[in-house]
MILO-269440 format. One record per residue (C-alpha): residue number from 1; residue in three letters; z, x, y. Coordinates in steps of 0.1 Angstrom, whole numbers. Each point is the difference from the previous one (the first is absolute). Layout:
+---------+------+-------+-------+-------+
| drenmar | lose |     z |     x |     y |
+---------+------+-------+-------+-------+
|     NUM |  ALA |     Z |     X |     Y |
...
+---------+------+-------+-------+-------+
//
This chain:
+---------+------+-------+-------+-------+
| drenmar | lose |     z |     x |     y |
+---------+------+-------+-------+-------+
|       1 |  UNK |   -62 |   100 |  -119 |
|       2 |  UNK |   -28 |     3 |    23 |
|       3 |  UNK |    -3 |   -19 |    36 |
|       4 |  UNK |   -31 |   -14 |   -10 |
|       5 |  UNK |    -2 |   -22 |    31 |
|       6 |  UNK |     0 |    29 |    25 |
|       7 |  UNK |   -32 |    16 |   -24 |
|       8 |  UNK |   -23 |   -32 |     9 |
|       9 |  UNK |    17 |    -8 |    35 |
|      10 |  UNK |   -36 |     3 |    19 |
|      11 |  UNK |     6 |   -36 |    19 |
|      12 |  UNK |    36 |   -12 |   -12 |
|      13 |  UNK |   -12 |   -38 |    10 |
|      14 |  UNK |    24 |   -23 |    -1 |
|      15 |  UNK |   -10 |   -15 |   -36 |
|      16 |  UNK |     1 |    32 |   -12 |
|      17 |  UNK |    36 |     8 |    10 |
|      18 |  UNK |     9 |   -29 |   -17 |
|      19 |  UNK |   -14 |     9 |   -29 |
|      20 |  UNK |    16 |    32 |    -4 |
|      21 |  UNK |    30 |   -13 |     9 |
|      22 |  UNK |    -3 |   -27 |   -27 |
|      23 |  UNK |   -15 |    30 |   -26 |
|      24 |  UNK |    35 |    21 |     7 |
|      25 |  UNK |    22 |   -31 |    -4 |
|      26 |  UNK |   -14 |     0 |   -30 |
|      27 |  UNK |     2 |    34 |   -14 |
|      28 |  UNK |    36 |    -3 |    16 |
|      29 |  UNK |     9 |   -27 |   -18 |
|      30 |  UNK |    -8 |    19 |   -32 |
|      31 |  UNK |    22 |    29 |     8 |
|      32 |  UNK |    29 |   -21 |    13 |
|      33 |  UNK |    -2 |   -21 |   -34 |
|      34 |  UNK |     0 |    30 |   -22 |
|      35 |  UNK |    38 |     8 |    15 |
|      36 |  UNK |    30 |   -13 |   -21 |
|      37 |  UNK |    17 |   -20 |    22 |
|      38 |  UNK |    32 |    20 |     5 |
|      39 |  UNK |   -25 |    33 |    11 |
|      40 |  UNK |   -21 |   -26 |    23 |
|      41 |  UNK |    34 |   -10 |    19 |
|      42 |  UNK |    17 |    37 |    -2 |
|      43 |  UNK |    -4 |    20 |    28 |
|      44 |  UNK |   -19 |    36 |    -9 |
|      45 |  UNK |    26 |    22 |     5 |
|      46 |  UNK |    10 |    -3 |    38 |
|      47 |  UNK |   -33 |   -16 |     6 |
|      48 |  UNK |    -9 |   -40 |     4 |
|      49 |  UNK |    -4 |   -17 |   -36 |
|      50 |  UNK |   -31 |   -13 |    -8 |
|      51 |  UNK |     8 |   -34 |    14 |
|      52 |  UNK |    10 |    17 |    32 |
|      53 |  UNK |   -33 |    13 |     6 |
|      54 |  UNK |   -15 |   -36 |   -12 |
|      55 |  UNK |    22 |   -19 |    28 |
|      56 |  UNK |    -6 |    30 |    23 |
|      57 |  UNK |   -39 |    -8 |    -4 |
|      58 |  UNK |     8 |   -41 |    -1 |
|      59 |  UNK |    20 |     0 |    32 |
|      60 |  UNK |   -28 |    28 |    21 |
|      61 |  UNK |   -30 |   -26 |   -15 |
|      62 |  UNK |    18 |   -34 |     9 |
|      63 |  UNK |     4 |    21 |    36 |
|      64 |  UNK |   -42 |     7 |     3 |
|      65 |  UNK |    -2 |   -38 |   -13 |
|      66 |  UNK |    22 |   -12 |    28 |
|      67 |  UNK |   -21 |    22 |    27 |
|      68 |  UNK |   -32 |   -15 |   -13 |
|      69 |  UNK |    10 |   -35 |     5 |
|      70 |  UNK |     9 |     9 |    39 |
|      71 |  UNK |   -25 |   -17 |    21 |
|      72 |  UNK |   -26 |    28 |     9 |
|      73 |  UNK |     4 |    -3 |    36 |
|      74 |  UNK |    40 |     1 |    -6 |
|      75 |  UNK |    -6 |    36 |   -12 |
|      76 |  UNK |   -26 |    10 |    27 |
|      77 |  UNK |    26 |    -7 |    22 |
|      78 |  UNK |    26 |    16 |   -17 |
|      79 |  UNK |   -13 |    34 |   -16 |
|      80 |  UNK |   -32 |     4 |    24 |
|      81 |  UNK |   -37 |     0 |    -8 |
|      82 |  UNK |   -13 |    30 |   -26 |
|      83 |  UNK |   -12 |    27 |    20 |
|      84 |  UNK |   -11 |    20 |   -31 |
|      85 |  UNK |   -20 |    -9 |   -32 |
|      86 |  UNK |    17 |    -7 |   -28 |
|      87 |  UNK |     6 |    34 |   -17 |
|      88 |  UNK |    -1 |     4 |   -37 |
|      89 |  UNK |    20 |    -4 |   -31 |
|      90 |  UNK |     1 |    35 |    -3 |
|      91 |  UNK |    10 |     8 |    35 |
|      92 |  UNK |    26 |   -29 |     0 |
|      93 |  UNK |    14 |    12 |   -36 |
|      94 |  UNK |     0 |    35 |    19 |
|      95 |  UNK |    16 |   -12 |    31 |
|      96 |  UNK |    31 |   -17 |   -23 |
|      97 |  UNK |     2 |    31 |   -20 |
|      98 |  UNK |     7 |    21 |    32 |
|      99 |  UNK |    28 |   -23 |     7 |
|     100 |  UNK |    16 |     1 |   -32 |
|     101 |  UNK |    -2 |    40 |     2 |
|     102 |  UNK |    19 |    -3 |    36 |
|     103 |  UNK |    28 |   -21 |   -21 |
|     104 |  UNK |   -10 |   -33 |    12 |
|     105 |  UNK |    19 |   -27 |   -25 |
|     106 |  UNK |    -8 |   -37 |    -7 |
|     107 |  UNK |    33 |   -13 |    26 |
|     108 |  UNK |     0 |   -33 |     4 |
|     109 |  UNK |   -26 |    -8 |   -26 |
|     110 |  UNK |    23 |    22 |   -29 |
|     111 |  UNK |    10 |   -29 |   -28 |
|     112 |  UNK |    37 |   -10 |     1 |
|     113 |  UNK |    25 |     8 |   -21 |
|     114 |  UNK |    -1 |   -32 |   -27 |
|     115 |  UNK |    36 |    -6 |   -24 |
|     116 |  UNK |    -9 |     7 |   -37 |
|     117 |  UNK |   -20 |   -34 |   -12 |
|     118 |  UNK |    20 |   -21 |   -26 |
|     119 |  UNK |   -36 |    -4 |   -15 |
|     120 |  UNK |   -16 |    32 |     2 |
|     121 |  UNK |   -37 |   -12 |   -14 |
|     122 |  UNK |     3 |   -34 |    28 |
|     123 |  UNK |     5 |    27 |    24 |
|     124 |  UNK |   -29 |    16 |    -5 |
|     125 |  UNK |   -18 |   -24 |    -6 |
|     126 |  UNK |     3 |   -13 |    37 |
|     127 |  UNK |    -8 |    31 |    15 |
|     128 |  UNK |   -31 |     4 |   -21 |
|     129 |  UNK |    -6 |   -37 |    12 |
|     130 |  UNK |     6 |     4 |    36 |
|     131 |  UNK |   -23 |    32 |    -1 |
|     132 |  UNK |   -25 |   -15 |   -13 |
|     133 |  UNK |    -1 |   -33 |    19 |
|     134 |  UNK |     2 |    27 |    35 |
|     135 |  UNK |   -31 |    16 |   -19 |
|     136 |  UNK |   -18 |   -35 |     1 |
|     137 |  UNK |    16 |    -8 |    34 |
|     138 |  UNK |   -17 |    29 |    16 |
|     139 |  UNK |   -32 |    -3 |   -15 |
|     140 |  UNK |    -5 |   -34 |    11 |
|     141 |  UNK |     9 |     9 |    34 |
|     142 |  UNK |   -21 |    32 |     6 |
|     143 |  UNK |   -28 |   -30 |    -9 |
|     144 |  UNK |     4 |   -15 |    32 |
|     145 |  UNK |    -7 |    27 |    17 |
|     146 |  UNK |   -35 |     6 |    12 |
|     147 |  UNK |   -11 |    39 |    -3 |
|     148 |  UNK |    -5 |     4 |    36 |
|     149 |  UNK |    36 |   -10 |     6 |
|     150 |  UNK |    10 |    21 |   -25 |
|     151 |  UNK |    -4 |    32 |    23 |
|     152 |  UNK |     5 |   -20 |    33 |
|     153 |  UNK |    36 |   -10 |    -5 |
|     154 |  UNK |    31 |    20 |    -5 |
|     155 |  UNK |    28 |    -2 |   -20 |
|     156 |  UNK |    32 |    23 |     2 |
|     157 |  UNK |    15 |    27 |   -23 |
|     158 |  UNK |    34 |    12 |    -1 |
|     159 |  UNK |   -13 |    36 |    -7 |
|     160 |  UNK |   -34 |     2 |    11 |
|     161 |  UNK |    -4 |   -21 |    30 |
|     162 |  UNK |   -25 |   -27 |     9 |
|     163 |  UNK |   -25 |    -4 |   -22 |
|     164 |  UNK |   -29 |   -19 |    -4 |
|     165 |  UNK |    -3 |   -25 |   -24 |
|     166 |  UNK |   -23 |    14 |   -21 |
|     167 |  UNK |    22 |    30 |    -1 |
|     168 |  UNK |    35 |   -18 |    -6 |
|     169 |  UNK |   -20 |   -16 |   -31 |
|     170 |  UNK |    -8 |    34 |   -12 |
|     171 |  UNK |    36 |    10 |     4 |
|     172 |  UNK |     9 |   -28 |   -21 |
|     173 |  UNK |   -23 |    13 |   -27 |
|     174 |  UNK |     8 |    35 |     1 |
|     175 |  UNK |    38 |    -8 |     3 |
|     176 |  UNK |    -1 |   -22 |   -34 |
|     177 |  UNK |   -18 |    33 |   -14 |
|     178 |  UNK |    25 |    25 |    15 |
|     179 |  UNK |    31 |   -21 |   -19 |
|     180 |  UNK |   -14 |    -5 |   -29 |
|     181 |  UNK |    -7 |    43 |    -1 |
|     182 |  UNK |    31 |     8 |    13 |
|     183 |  UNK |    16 |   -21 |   -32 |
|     184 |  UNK |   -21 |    18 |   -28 |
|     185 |  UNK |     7 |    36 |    17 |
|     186 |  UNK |    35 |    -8 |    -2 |
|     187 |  UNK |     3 |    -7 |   -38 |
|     188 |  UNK |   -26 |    24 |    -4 |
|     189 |  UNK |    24 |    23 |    14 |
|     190 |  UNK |    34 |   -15 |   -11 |
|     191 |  UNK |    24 |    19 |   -25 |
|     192 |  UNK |    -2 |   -14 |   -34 |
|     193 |  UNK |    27 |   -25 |    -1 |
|     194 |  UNK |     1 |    -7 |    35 |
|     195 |  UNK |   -18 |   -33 |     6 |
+---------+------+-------+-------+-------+
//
């Protein structure tokens, strides 16, 4: 799978994140839907099932949502002015990789442990639901947000620090992409009979 994003990431405006995050919802949705149900909700050996990593991603979107709806000025006050441009897909997917390498781990953003659904297929079908309405949450949100705000504000990351905007939203992006990997390595990689 390539990153396509981070090969045409010249500007990364704030109509274009949307748009690649709406273009990898998409191709997400595709994989996801190609699972059986029982391998979708089975974790992949001692890693998160496939629905983990889709409530993972919900629950750290509906968090960037919530931060966006923060009255600017709330979060100057709170997280400080940007004393930086905002740096680059590339560098923030770089960045987030270092702290994974250092044994960083999702904490209080991991997915909780869920009983085994009466209905399977209802299940899933409300975490495929929720993801995708925190999808269209976020989209419409970023749309509120002028560009110049976009590198003026901050928002905060549990690994990485203060970011700006612009960058957190680029996280977001990358972060969807880095799940959705981390997934197909791991059947890739699976023993036959594992999954």
């Amino acid at each position: 799978m390539t990153d396509t994003f981070s090969l045409n990431a010249g500007s990364s405006t704030g109509p274009e994140i949307q748009s690649a995050l709406r273009a990898l919802h998409q191709e997400s949705v595709v994989y996801w839907a190609a699972l059986d149900t029982r391998t979708f909700l089975a974790p992949i050996g001692d890693a998160w099932s496939p629905a983990d990593n889709v409530r993972h991603l919900t629950k750290s979107m509906h968090s960037v949502t919530q931060g966006l709806r923060v009255p600017r000025l709330v979060l100057r006050l709170a997280f400080g002015n940007a004393r930086a441009p905002s740096r680059s897909y590339a560098s923030v997917r770089e960045i987030y990789r270092v702290r994974l390498a250092r044994g960083a781990s999702a904490g209080r953003f991991a997915p909780r442990a869920q009983p085994v659904p009466s209905d399977p297929d209802v299940a899933r079908a409300r975490i495929m639901d929720l993801h995708a309405s925190s999808v269209a949450t976020l989209c419409a949100a970023i749309t509120r947000w002028p560009e110049p705000a976009l590198d003026a504000h901050r928002l905060p990351h549990p690994l990485i620090g203060r970011l700006t905007v612009r960058e957190m939203l680029l996280f977001t992006l990358y972060h969807n992409r880095h799940h959705l990997e981390n997934v197909q390595r791991r059947f890739a990689s699976a023993p036959t009979g594992t999954t």
